[in-house]
C-alpha positions in Angstrom: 11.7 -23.8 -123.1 14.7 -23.9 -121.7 18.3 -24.8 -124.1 21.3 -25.6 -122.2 23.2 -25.9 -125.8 23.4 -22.9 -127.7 20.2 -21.7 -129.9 20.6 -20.8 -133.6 18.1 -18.3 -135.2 18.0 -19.3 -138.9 19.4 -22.4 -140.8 20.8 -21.0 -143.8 24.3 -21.0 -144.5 25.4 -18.8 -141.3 23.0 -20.6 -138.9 24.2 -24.0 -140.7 28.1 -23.3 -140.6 27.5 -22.1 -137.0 25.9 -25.6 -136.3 28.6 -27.8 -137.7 31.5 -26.2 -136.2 29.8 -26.4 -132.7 29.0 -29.6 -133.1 32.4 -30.6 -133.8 33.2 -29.4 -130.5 30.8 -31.3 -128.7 28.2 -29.0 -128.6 23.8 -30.2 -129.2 23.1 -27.1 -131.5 19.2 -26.5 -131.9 19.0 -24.7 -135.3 15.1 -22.4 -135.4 14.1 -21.8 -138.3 10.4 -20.7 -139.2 10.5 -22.7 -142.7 9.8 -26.4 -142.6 10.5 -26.3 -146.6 13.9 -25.2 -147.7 13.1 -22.3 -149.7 14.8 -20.2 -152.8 15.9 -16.9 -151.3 16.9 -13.9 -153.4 20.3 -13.7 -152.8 23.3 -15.4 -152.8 23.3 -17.3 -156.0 26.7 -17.0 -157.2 29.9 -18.9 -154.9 33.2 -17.3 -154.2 36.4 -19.6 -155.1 36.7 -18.5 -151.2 33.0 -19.9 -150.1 34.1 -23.2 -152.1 37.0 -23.0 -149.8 35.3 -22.7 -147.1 32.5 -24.9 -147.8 35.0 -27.5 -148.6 36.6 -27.3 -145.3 32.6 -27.6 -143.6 32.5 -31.2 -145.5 30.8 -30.0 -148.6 32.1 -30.8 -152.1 30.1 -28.2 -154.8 31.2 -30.2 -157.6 28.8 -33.0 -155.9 25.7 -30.6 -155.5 25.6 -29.8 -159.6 27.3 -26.1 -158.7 27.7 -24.2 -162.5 31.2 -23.9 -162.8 32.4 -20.4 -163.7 35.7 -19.0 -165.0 34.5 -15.8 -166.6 33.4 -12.3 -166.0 31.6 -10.0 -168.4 31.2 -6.6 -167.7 28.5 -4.1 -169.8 27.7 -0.9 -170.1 25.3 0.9 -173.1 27.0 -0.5 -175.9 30.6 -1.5 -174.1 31.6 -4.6 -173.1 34.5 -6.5 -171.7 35.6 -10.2 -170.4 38.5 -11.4 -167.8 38.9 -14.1 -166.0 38.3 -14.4 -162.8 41.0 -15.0 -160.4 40.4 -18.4 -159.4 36.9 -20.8 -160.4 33.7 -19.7 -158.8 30.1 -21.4 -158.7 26.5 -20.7 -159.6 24.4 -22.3 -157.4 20.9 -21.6 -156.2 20.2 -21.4 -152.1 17.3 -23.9 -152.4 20.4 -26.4 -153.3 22.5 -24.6 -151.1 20.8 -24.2 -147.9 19.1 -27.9 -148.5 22.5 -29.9 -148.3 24.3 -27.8 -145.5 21.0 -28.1 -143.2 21.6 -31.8 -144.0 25.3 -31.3 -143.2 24.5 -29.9 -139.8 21.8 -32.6 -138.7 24.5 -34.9 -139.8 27.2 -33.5 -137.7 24.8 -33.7 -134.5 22.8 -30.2 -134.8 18.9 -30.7 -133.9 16.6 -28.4 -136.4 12.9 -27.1 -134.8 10.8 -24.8 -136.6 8.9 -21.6 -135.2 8.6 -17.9 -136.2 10.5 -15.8 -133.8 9.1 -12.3 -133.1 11.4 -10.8 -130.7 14.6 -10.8 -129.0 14.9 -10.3 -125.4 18.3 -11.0 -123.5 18.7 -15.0 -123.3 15.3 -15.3 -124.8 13.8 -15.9 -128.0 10.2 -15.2 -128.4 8.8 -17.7 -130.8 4.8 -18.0 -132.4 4.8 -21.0 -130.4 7.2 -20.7 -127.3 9.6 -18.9 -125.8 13.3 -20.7 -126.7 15.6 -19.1 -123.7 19.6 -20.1 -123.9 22.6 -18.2 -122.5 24.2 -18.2 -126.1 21.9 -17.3 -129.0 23.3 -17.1 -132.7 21.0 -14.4 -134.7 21.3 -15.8 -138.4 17.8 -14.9 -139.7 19.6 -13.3 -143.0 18.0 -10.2 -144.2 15.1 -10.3 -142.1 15.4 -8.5 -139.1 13.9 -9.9 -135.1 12.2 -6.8 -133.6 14.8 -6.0 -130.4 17.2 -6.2 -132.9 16.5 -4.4 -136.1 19.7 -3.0 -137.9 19.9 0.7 -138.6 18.7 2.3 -142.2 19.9 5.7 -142.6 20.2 6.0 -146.0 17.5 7.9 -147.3 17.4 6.3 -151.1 17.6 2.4 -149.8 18.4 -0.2 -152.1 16.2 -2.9 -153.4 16.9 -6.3 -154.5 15.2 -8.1 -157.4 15.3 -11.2 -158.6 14.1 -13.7 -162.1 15.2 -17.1 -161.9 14.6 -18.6 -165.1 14.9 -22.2 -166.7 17.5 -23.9 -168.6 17.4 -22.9 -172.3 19.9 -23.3 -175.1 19.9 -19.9 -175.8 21.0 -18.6 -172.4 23.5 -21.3 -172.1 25.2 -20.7 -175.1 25.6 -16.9 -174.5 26.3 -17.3 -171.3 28.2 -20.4 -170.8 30.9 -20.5 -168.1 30.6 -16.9 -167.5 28.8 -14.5 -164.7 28.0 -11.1 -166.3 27.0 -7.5 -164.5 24.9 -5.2 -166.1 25.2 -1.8 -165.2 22.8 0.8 -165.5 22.3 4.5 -163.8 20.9 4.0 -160.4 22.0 0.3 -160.3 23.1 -3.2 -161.9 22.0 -6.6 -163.3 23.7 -9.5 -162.3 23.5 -13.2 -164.3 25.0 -16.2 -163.9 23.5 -20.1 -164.7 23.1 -22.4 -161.6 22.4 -26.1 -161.5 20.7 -27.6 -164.0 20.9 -25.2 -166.6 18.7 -22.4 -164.8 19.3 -19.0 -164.8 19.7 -16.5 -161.7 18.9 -13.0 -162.7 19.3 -10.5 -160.0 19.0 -6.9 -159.9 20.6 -4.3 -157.4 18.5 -1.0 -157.8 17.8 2.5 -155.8 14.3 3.0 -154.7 14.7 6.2 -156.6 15.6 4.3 -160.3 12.7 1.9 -159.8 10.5 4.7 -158.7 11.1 6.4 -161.7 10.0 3.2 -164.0 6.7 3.8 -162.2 7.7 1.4 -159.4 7.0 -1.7 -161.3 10.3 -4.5 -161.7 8.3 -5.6 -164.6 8.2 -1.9 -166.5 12.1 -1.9 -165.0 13.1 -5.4 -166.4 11.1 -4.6 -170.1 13.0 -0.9 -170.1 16.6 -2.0 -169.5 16.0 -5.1 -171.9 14.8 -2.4 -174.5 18.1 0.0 -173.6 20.6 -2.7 -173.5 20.4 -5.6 -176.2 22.8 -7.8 -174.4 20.9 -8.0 -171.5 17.7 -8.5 -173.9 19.5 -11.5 -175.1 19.7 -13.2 -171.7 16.2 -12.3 -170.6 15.0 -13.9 -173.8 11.3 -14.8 -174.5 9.9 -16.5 -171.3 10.9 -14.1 -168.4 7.4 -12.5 -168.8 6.1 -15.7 -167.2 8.2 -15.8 -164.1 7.6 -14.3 -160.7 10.1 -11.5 -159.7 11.4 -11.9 -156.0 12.0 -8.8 -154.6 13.3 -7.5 -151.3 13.6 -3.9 -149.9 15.4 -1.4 -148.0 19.0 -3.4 -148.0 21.5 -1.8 -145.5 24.3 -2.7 -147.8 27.7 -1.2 -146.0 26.4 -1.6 -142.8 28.4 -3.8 -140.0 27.7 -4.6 -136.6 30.5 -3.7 -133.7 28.8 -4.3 -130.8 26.0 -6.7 -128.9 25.3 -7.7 -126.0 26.6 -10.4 -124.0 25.1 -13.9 -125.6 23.9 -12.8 -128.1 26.2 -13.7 -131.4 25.0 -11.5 -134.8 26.0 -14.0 -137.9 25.8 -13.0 -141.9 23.7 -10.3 -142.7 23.2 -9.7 -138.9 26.7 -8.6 -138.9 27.8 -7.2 -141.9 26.2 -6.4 -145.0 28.3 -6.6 -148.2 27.1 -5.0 -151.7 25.8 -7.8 -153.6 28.2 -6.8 -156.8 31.1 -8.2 -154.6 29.5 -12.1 -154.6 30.7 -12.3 -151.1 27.3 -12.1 -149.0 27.6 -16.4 -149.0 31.2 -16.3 -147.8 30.6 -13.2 -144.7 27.7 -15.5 -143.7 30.0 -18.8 -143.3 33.2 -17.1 -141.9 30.5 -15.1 -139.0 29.2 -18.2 -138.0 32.9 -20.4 -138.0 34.0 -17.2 -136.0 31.0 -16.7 -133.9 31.4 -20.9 -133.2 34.8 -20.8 -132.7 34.5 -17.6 -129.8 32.5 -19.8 -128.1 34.1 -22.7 -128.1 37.1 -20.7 -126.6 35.1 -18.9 -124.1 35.9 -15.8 -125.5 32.1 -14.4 -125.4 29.9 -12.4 -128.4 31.3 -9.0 -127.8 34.6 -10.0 -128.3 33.8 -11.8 -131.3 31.3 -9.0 -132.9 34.1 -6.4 -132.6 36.9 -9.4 -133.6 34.6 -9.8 -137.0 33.4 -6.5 -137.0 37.5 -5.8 -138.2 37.7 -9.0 -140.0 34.8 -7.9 -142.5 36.0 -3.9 -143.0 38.2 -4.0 -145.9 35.8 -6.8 -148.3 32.3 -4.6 -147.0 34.0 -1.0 -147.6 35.6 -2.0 -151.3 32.4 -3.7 -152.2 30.9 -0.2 -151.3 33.1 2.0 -153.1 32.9 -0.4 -156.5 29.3 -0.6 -155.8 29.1 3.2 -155.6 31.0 3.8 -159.1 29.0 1.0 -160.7 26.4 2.8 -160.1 26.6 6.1 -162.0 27.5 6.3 -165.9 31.1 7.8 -165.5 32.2 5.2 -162.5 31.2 2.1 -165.0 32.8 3.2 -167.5 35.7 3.8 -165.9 35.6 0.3 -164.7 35.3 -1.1 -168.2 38.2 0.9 -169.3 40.3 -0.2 -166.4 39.2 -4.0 -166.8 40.1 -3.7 -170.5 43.8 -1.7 -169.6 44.5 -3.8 -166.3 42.4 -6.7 -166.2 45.2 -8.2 -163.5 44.0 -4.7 -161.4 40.5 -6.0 -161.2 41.7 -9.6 -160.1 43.2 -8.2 -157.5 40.6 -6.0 -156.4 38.3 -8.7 -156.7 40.9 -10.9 -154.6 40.7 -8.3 -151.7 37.0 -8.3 -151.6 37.3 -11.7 -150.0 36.9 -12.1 -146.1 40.1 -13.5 -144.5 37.6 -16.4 -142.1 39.4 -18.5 -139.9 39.1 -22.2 -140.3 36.8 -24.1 -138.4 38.0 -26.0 -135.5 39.1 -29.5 -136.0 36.8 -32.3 -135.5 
């Protein structure tokens, strides 16, 4: 089938902010995606004050989706811990909510949504389960999940996994928890909490294939050891997270970032640049790639241009996500970022402050 308007792969919140902005410009989007049902996926549950900025300036309000409002960060460590505000109010908010009202936002602005499962890339051609979906400008937003044509590199020998618990509302979590999101850390990697809408919980763990090897590669063993080693965490996890299914996702290419493509072929969130999920900026890369990616080709200035453009745009938040990510990791480095957030807490804002992507705004409508 042939697409004279551009061809989105994926409507989540890349594919989707892609979508709007080009159909403020005129444009017929088709947003692809291989899920009918808007599902829950494992990351991205906690909102940037800068994704509420920029979700704001895409027509969506997160006070109005039942977002958890969070002012707070709690860091641990063995027996340690410390709390500091964060620099400006951020969100907890799950992607089923998420990705269900900016798919609606895009259909809205004028964006048409099909469904198929796309198993490979050629140039100017998708090749979908069902069809082939051919357009001269093709937006690759499929998140994690790579298209084979275009599978992103994986050279680091001990890859990191992603885990993930989401639990339901419960008085006891929301009263130790309340307007706070908490990281966890632990040798070989880190648990991350926050409440989303509703009351619910989002648990999400960060872990080397090597530390969840060594717990006999079960999350289950994982989760039950580090509640046993840190009590804090034990207190979050509470009774009922025996009965929940743990989400998991493997071999993460966190630090990596796209610099080149070929021509027509624009790569948007994870496609582009991976970001350390301790940063809570994987929802913000994914909205500035695709205003940027929609905004090159409104411009005419083509998707090599703007994968090198972004490529420098998303350097500095990906690389200090990597470095914190790296300390976090090992017993001295969190540690030392306990002691720091406890001596300089205004140090930590500001780090946290320059994790943010500088995304252009969309164009006007």
């Amino acid at each position: 089938m042939r697409i004279e308007n551009p061809l989105i792969l994926g409507a989540g919140p890349a594919g989707c902010a892609a979508a709007i902005c080009l159909a403020r410009t005129g444009e017929t989007p088709l947003l692809l995606d291989r899920d009918e049902h808007v599902g829950d996926p494992l990351c991205g549950g906690f909102l940037s004050w800068r994704t509420a900025q920029q979700l704001g300036d895409l027509g969506i309000d997160l006070e109005q989706t039942g977002a958890h409002r969070v002012s707070q960060l709690r860091l641990f460590h063995e027996d340690r811990h410390v709390e500091l505000p964060l620099p400006h109010p951020a969100y907890g908010l799950s992607r089923h909510a998420l990705d269900t009202v900016m798919r609606a936002k895009a259909i809205e602005a004028g964006a048409q949504l099909e469904f198929d499962t796309i198993r490979g890339l050629d140039p100017g051609v998708a090749h979908g389960q069902s069809q082939d979906w051919r357009s001269d400008a093709i937006f690759l937003a499929t998140g994690k999940h790579d298209v084979r044509g275009q599978s992103r590199p994986r050279d680091d020998k001990d890859t990191a996994l992603g885990l993930r618990l989401r639990l339901p509302a419960s008085a006891q979590r929301t009263g130790l928890l309340e307007d706070a999101i908490e990281l966890h850390l632990f040798d070989g990697g880190y648990v991350g909490i926050v409440l989303q809408e509703g009351g619910s919980a989002n648990i999400c763990l960060a872990v080397r294939k090597s530390a969840l090897a060594s717990h006999g590669g079960s999350p289950e063993t994982l989760f039950a050891e580090l509640a046993e080693q840190i009590p804090a965490l034990a207190g979050r996890l509470g009774d009922d997270w025996h009965d929940a299914n743990t989400d998991t996702i493997g071999a993460v290419p966190y630090g990596w970032i796209c610099r080149e493509t070929q021509p027509g072929l624009y790569r948007l969130g994870d496609q582009a640049a991976v970001i350390p999920s301790l940063a809570g900026e994987g929802i913000s890369i994914a909205i500035a790639s695709g205003v940027a990616a929609a905004n090159a080709h409104a411009a005419g200035k083509g998707a090599e241009r703007y994968q090198q453009d972004f490529a420098r745009r998303a350097a500095r938040p990906v690389g200090l996500a990597r470095m914190g990510w790296h300390l976090a990791e090992t017993r001295l480095g969190a540690r030392g970022a306990l002691a720091l957030a406890r001596i300089a807490p205004r140090l930590i804002a500001q780090f946290a402050d320059w994790a943010r992507i500088q995304a252009p705004p969309p164009l006007a409508r």
